[in-house]
C-alpha positions in Angstrom: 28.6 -13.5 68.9 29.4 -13.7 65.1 32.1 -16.1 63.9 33.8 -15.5 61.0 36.6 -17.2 58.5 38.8 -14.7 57.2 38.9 -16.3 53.5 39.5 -13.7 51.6 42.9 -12.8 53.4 43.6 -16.9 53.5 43.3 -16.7 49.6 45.3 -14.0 49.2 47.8 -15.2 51.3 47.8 -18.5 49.5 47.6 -17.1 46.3 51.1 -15.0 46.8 52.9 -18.0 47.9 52.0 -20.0 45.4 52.9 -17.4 42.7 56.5 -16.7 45.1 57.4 -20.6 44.7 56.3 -20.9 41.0 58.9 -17.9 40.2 61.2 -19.0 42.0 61.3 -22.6 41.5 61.9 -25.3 44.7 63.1 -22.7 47.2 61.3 -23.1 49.6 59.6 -26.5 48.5 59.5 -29.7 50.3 62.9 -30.7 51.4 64.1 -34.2 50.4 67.3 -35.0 52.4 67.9 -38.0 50.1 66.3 -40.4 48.0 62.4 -40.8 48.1 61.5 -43.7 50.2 58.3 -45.1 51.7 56.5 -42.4 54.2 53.8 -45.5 55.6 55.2 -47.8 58.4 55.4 -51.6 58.0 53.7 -53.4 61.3 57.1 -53.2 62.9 57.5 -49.3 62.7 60.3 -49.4 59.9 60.3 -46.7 57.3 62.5 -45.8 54.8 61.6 -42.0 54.5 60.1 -39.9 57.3 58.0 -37.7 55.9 56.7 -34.6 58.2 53.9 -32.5 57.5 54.3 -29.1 59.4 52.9 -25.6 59.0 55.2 -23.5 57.3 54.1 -20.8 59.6 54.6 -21.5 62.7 57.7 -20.1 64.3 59.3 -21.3 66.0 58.2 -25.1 65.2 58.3 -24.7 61.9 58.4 -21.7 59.5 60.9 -20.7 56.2 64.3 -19.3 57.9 65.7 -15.8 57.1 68.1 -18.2 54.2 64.7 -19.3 52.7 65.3 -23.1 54.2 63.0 -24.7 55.9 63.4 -24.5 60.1 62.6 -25.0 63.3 62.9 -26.4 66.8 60.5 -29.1 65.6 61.7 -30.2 62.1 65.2 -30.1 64.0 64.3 -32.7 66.6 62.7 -34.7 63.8 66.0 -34.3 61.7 67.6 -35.9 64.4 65.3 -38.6 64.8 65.6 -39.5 61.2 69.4 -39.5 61.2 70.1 -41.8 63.8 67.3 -44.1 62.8 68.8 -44.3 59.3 65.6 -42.6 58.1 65.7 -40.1 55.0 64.1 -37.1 56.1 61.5 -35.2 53.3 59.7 -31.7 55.0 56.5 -31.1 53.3 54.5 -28.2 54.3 51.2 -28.6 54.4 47.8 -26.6 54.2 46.5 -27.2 57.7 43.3 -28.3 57.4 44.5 -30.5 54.7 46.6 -32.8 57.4 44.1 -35.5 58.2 44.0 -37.0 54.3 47.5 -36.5 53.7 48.3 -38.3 56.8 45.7 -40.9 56.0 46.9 -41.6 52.6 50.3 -42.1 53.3 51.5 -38.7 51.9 53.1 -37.6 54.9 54.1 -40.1 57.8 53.1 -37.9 60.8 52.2 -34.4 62.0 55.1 -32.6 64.3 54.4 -28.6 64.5 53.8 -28.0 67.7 50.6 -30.5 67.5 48.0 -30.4 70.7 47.2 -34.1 71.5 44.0 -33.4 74.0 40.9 -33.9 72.1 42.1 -35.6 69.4 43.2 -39.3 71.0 40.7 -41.1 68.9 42.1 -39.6 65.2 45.6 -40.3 66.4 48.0 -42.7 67.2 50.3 -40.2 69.6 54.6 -40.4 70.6 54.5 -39.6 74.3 54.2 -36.1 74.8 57.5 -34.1 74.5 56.4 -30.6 75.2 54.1 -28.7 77.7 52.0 -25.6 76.3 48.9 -23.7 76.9 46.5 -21.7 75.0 46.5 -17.9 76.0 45.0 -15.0 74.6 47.6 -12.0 73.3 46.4 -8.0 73.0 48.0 -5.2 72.0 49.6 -3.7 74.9 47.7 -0.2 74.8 44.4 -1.9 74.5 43.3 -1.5 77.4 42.1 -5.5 78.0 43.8 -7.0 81.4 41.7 -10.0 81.4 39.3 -12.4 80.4 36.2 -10.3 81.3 37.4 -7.4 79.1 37.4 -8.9 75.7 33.5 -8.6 76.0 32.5 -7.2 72.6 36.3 -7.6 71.6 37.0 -8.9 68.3 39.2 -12.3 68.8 41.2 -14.3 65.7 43.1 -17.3 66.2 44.3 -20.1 63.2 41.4 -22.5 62.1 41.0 -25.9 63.2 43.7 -24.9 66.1 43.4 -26.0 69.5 42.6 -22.6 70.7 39.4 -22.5 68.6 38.4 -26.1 69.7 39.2 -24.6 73.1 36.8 -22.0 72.4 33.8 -23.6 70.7 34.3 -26.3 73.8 35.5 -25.7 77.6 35.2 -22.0 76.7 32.2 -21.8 74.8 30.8 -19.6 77.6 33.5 -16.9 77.3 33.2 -16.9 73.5 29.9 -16.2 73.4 30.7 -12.5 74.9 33.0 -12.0 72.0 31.8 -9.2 69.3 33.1 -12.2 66.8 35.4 -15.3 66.8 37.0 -15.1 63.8 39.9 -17.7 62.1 42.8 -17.4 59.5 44.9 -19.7 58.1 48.6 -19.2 60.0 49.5 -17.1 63.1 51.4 -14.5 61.2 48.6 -13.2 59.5 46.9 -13.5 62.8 49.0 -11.1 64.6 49.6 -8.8 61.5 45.8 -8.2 61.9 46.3 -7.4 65.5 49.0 -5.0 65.0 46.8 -3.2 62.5 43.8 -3.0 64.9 41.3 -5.2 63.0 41.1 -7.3 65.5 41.3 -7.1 69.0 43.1 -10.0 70.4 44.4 -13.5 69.0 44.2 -16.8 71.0 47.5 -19.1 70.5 49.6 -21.4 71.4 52.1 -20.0 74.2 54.8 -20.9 72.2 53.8 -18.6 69.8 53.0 -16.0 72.3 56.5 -16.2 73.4 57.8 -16.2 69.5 55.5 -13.1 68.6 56.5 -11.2 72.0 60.1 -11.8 72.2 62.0 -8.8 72.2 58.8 -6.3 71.8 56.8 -4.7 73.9 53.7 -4.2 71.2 51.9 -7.1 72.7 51.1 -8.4 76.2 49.9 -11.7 77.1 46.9 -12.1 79.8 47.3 -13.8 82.7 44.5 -16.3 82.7 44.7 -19.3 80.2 42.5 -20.8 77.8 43.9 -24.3 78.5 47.1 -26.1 79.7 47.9 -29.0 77.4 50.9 -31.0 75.8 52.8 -31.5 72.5 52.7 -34.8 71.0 54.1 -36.2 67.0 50.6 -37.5 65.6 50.9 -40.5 63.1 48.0 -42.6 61.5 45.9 -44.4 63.8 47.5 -47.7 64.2 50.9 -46.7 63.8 52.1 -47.7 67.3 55.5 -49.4 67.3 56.3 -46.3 64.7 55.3 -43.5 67.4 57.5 -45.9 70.0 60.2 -45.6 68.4 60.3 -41.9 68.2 59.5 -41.4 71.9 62.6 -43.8 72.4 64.8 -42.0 70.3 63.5 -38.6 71.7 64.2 -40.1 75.2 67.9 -40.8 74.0 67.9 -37.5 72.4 67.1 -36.0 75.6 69.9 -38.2 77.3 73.0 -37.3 75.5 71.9 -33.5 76.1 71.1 -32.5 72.0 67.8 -31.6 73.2 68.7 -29.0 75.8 71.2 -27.6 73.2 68.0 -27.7 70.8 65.8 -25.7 73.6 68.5 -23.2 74.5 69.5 -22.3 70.7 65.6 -21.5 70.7 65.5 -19.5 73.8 65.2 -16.0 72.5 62.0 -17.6 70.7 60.3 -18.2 73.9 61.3 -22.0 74.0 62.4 -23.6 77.4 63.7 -26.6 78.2 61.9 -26.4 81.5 58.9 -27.4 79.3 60.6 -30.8 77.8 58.5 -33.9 79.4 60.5 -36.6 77.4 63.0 -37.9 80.0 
């Protein structure tokens, strides 16, 4: 079993948006909803600014809307968060493999993008989980795969440094090594375009982008058996308890008053279900 990075179609990929933004100036650029303020929390948890890193590709969590503004059932709940906190909210997309120094230097105040907590509990300081997912494994639906057993010799991609890879050099290790190549890519977009192409075979995901990349087409099916189940959590620097607190509280009062339902539902044709909400 090879494994492979895809750079050259990362570097393109990078390479266009960067040009795209330089033409057309700060649409879409990080979003400062008001003055610039500190992003690092004191010892208390108070901050002036919430910054959020996210992946700008990663519907429907975070990615750049159809009005070229930043959105997302994610950066909406942290919206929220910031308003009735008295926070000002900044969005800065992030290169994903980036997110550890930025978050450690005080560049961005967390991570919330859909953001596996299992396996990384010592690099984090966690809010309580809001979100259930899994990692699955999505093929086109004339391939011919049905399960687990049949991506022998199948070409799989899935985003770098992604839970499903860690899934996969880890618990999984055994069924990767039947793969023709494990292969990686910089966003989940790209991921699927290559599916949809044939290049690859099969990507492993996030069920929430499953759900997002399947809604309303029947290209794509989903196999049955999962990679993993696991949880959604908003990672900030390690230390940054009474911080995290203070989100879970305000995403339990969130959850209260009924905006987070509303939230869910207004994502439901996305594959988003408030059945999945853990924050009660």
């Amino acid at each position: 079993m090879k494994k492979r990075i895809f750079a050259p179609v990362a570097a393109a990929v990078a390479l266009v948006a960067a040009l795209v933004l330089s033409a057309c100036g700060a649409s879409p650029a990080a979003s400062d909803q008001g003055s610039a303020g500190s992003s690092s929390a004191d010892a208390g948890g108070e901050i002036a600014t919430l910054t959020v890193g996210f992946d700008q590709a990663y519907p429907p969590y975070g990615y750049v809307g159809d009005d070229g503004e930043f959105t997302g059932l994610d950066l909406e709940l942290a919206a929220e968060v910031a308003k009735r906190n008295d926070w000002e909210l900044k969005l800065e997309p992030i290169d994903w493999d980036a997110k550890d120094t930025l978050l450690n230097s005080g560049a961005i105040t967390c991570i919330w993008n859909g953001f596996t907590m299992e396996g990384r509990e010592d690099d984090y300081t966690f809010s309580d989980p809001y979100m259930l997912n899994a990692q699955v494994v999505v093929v086109r639906a004339d391939s011919g795969i049905e399960s687990f057993e049949d991506l022998a010799g199948k070409t799989v991609i899935t985003q770098v440094d992604s839970a499903a890879e860690e899934v996969l050099n880890g618990d999984m290790a055994d069924l990767t090594t039947t793969f023709a190549s494990l292969e990686t890519i910089g966003d989940y977009n790209t991921a699927f375009m290559q599916l949809e192409s044939g290049a690859v075979d099969a990507v492993a995901c996030d069920l929430s982008i499953a759900q997002y990349q399947m809604a309303g087409k029947d290209t794509y099916k989903q196999l049955d058996e999962q990679l993993s189940t696991e949880h959604y959590a908003v990672g900030f620097k390690k230390g940054d308890t009474a911080l995290a607190e203070k989100v879970t509280e305000t995403l339990k009062e969130m959850d209260e008053d009924g905006f987070v339902k509303e939230l869910c539902d207004k994502y439901a044709d996305d594959g988003v279900s408030y059945d999945n909400w853990l924050i009660k």
